[in-house]
C-alpha positions in Angstrom: 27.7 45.9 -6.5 25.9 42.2 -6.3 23.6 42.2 -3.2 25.1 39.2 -0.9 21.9 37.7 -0.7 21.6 37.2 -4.8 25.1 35.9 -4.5 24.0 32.9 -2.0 20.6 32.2 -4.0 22.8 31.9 -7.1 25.2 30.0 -5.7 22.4 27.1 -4.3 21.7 24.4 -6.7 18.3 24.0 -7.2 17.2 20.0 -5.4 16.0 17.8 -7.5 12.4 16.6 -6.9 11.2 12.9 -6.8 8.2 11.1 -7.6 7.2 7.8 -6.2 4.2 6.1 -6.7 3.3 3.7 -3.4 -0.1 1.9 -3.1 -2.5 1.7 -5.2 -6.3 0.0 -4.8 -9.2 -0.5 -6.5 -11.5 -3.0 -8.9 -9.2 -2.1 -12.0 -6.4 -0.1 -13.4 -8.9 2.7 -15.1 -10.9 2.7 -11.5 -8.5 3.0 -8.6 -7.0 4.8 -6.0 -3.4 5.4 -5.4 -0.5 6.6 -3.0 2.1 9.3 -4.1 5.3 11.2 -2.6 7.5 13.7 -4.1 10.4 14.5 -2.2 13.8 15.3 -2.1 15.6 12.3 -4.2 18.8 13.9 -2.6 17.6 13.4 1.1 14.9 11.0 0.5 11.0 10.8 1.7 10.7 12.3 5.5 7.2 13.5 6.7 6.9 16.8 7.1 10.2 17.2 4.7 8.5 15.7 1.9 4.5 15.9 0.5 2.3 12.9 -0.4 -0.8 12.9 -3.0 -4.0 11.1 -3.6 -4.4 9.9 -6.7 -7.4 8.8 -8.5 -7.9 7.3 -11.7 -11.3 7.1 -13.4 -11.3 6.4 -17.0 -15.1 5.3 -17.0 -16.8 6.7 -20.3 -18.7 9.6 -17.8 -15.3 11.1 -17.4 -13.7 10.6 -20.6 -10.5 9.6 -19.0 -8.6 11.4 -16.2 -6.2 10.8 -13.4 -7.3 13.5 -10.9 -4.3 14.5 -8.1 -5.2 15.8 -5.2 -5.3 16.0 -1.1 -1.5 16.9 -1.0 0.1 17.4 2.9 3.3 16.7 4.0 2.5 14.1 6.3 2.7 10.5 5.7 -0.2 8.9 3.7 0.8 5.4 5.1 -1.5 3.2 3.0 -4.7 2.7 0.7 -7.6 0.7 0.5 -10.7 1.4 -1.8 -14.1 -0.8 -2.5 -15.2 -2.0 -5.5 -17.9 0.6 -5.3 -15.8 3.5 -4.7 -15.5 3.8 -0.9 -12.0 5.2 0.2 -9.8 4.9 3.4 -6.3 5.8 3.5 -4.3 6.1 6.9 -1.4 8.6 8.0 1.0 8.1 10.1 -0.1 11.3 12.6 -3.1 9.3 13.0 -6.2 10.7 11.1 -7.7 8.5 8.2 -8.8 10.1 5.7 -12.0 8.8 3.9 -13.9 9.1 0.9 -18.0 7.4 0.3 -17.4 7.3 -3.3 -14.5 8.4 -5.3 -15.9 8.1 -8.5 -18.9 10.4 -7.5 -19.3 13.5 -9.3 -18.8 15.6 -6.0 -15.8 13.6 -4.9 -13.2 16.4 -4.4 -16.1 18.0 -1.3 -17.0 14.4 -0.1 -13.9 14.2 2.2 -14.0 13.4 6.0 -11.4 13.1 8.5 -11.2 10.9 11.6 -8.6 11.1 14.1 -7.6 8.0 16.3 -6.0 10.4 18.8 -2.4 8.9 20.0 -1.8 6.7 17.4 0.4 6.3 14.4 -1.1 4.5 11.7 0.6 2.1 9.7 -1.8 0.4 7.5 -5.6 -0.5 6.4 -7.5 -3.1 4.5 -11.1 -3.8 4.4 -13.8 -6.4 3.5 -16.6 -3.7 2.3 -17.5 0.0 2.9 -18.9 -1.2 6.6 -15.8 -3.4 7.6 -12.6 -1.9 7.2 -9.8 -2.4 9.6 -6.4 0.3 10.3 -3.7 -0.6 12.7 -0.9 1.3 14.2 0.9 2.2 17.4 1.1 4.6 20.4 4.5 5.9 20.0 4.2 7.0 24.1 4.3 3.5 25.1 6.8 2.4 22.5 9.8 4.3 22.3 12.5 3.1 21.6 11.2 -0.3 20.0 11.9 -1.3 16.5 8.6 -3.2 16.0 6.2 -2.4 18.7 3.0 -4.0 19.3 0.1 -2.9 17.4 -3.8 -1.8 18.1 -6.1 -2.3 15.8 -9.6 -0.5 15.1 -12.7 -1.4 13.3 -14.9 0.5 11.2 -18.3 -0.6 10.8 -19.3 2.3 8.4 -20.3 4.8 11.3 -17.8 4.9 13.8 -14.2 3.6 14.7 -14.0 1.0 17.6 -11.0 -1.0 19.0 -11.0 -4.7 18.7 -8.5 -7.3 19.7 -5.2 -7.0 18.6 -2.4 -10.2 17.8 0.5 -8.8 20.2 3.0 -8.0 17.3 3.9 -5.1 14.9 1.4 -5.6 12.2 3.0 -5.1 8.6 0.8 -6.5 6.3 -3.5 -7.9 6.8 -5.7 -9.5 4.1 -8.6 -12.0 4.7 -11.6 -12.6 3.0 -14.3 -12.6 6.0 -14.8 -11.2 9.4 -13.8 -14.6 10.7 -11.1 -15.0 8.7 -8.8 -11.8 8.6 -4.8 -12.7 8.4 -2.1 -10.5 9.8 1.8 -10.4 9.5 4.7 -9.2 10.9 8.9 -9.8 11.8 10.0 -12.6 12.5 8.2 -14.8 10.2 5.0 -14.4 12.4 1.6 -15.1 11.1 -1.9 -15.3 12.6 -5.4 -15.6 11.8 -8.5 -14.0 13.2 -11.7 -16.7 13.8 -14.0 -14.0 14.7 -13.3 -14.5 18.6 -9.6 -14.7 19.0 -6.0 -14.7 17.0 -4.4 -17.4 16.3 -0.6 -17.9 15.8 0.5 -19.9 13.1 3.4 -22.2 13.4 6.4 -21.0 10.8 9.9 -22.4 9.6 10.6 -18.9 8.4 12.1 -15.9 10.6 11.8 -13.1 8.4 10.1 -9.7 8.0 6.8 -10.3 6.6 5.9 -7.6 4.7 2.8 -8.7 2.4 0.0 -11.4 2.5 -3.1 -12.4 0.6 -5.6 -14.5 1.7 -6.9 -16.9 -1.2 -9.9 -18.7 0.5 -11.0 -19.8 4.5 -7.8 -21.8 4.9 -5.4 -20.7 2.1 -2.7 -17.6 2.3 0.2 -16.3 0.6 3.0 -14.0 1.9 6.3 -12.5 1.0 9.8 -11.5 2.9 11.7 -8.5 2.9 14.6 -11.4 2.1 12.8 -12.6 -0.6 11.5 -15.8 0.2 7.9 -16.4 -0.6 5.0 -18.5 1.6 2.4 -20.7 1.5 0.0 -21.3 4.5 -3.0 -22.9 6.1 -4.7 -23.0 9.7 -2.0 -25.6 10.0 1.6 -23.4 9.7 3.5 -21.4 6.9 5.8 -23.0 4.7 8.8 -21.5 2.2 8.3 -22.5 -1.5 10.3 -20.2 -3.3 12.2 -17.5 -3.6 12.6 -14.8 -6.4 15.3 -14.5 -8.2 18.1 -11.5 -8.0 17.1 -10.0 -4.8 19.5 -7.9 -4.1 18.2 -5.7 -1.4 15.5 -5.7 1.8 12.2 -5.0 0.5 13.0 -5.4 -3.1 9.7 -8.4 -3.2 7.2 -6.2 -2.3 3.3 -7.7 -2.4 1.8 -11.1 -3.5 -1.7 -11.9 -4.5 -3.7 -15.0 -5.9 -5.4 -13.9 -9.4 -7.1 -15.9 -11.9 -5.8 -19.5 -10.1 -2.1 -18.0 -10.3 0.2 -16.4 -7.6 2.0 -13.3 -8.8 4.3 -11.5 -6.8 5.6 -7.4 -7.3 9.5 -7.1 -6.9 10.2 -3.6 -7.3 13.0 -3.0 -9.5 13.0 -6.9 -10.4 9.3 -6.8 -11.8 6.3 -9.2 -12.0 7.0 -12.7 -11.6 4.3 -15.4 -11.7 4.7 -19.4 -10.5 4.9 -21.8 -12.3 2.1 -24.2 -12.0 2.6 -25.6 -7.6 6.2 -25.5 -8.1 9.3 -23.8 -5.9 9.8 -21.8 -9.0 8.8 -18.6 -10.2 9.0 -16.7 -13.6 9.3 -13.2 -14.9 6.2 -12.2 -16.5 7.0 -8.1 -17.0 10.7 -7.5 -16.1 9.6 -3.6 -16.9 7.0 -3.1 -14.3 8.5 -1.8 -11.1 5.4 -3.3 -9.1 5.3 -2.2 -5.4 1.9 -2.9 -4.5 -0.8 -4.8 -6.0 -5.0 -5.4 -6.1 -6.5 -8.3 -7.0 -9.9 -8.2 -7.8 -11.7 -7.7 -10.7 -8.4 -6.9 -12.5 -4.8 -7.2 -11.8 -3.7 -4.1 -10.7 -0.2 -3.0 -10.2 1.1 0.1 -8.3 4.7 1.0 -9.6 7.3 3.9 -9.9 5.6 6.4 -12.2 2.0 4.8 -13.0 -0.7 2.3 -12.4 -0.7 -0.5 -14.7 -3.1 -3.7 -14.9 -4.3 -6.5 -16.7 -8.0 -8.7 -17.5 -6.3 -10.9 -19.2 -2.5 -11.8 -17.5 -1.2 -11.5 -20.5 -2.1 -7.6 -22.3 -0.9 -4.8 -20.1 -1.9 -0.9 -19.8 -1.2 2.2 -17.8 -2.7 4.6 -16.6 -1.8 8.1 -14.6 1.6 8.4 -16.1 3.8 10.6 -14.2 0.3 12.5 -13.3 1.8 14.1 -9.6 4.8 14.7 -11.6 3.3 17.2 -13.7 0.8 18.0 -11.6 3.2 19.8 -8.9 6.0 21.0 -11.6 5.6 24.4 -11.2 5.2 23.9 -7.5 8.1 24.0 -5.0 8.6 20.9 -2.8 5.8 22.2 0.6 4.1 24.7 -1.9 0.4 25.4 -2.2 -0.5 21.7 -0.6 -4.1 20.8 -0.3 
């Protein structure tokens, strides 16, 4: 006689198991950090349903060449942002950010701290330097029920996290390139810029979810659309000059940076595309890198599906951590033996 209960586990088809790579940051491809969740491709990501990884690639000659995976949890790693020396800050979205001195020390995986910014959920971070890096999110108390709520934003000045004045929108995307000169974005096309005392909201044609921006000099920034449209701005107001081509879905032009005198923008599923000299148009430079989120640095870096790529050159292209959380966590159930 079959026990019932080895009847029902035979009878459930195993799930399959995802992989997505998310954000990625650092000074090149071979020295960065980078976002991962594996999930249910059935049901999608959820936190709490789903896990999400750090990942960390350092190829320097030291290490031979290795993509270590690592800080698992099945909440929400919302975002990345790493130094050019090594300093690490991702946010999640129950509120702690989770940070790292040096990623490419030797003692990295027992250098981890935690800090919580208690009530908040935290959507995003960037930073200038180790000593001034900048999270935002929301209190989900006061905002229930709202799409886009307001953001706060805090301050890290390398020994402490401290509020400082926020714009009065849902912040989806910050870059600058100065403490006096830190861009933010969010729907509805909005745009402003931080002087060191007060924001400042730029006047805009366009009324579209922001999603990305890069901030090329003290009066020059770039941003994309979840529609696909791409900007160009100043102190003085944002302007449409383009769009990419064969958008097909919200979200598909993902990031946008200002490399090597060039704009270059990530499309997902579209690939890297590239302007053409100050024109409206804009051409495919890597149809086969699904680039989600990009650095900008040293290197080009791109974040896609299954691996960070990059380029020194704009024109020669590598990988590295190919399908690393993927093999990693094969013999792993989704939820099993996180940490």
């Amino acid at each position: 006689m079959v026990d019932e209960a080895e009847e029902l586990e035979e009878a459930e088809d195993p799930i399959e198991i995802a992989v997505a790579y998310y954000s990625a940051s650092g000074p090149s491809m071979k020295r960065c950090a980078f976002l991962a969740m594996r999930y249910d491709a059935a049901a999608g990501y959820r936190p709490g349903d789903g896990e999400t990884w750090v990942g960390i690639n350092d190829y320097s000659p030291e290490f031979q060449g290795t993509t270590r995976v690592t800080n698992g949890t099945n909440a929400w790693y919302t975002k990345a942002w790493c130094s050019l020396s090594g300093a690490l800050f991702i946010t999640r979205h129950d509120g702690w950010v989770v940070r790292n001195p040096n990623i490419w020390a030797p003692e990295v995986l027992t250098s981890w701290e935690n800090d919580r910014i208690e009530g908040y959920h935290l959507r995003g971070v960037f930073g200038l330097d180790g000593g001034a890096v900048f999270v935002w999110g929301h209190d989900p108390r006061a905002s229930a029920g709202q799409v886009y709520p307001a953001s706060s934003l805090f301050r890290w000045d390398g020994k402490a996290w401290s509020p400082m004045t926020a714009p009065g929108f849902h912040v989806m995307a910050m870059h600058g390139t100065a403490e006096d000169n830190l861009w933010v974005a969010g729907p509805r096309g909005v745009v402003a810029r931080w002087d060191g005392g007060r924001w400042t909201q730029l006047p805009s044609r366009q009324d579209e979810l922001v999603n990305s921006l890069w901030v090329a000099g003290p009066d020059e920034v770039y941003a994309t659309t979840a529609q696909g449209s791409v900007l160009e701005g100043s102190a003085a107001g944002m302007l449409p000059i383009g769009t990419i081509p064969g958008v097909a879905t919200p979200g598909e032009v993902a990031c946008v940076a200002k490399w090597q005198g060039q704009l270059w923008v990530g499309a997902s599923r579209l690939g890297l595309f590239r302007r053409i000299g100050t024109t409206r148009d804009f051409e495919s430079v890597k149809p086969n890198i699904d680039c989600v989120s990009m650095d900008a640095r040293d290197e080009l870096v791109l974040c896609c599906n299954n691996r960070v790529s990059g380029t020194a050159n704009g024109a020669d292209y590598r990988s590295c951590g190919v399908d690393s959380v993927l093999q990693v966590r094969a013999p792993f159930a989704l939820g099993q033996r996180l940490g």
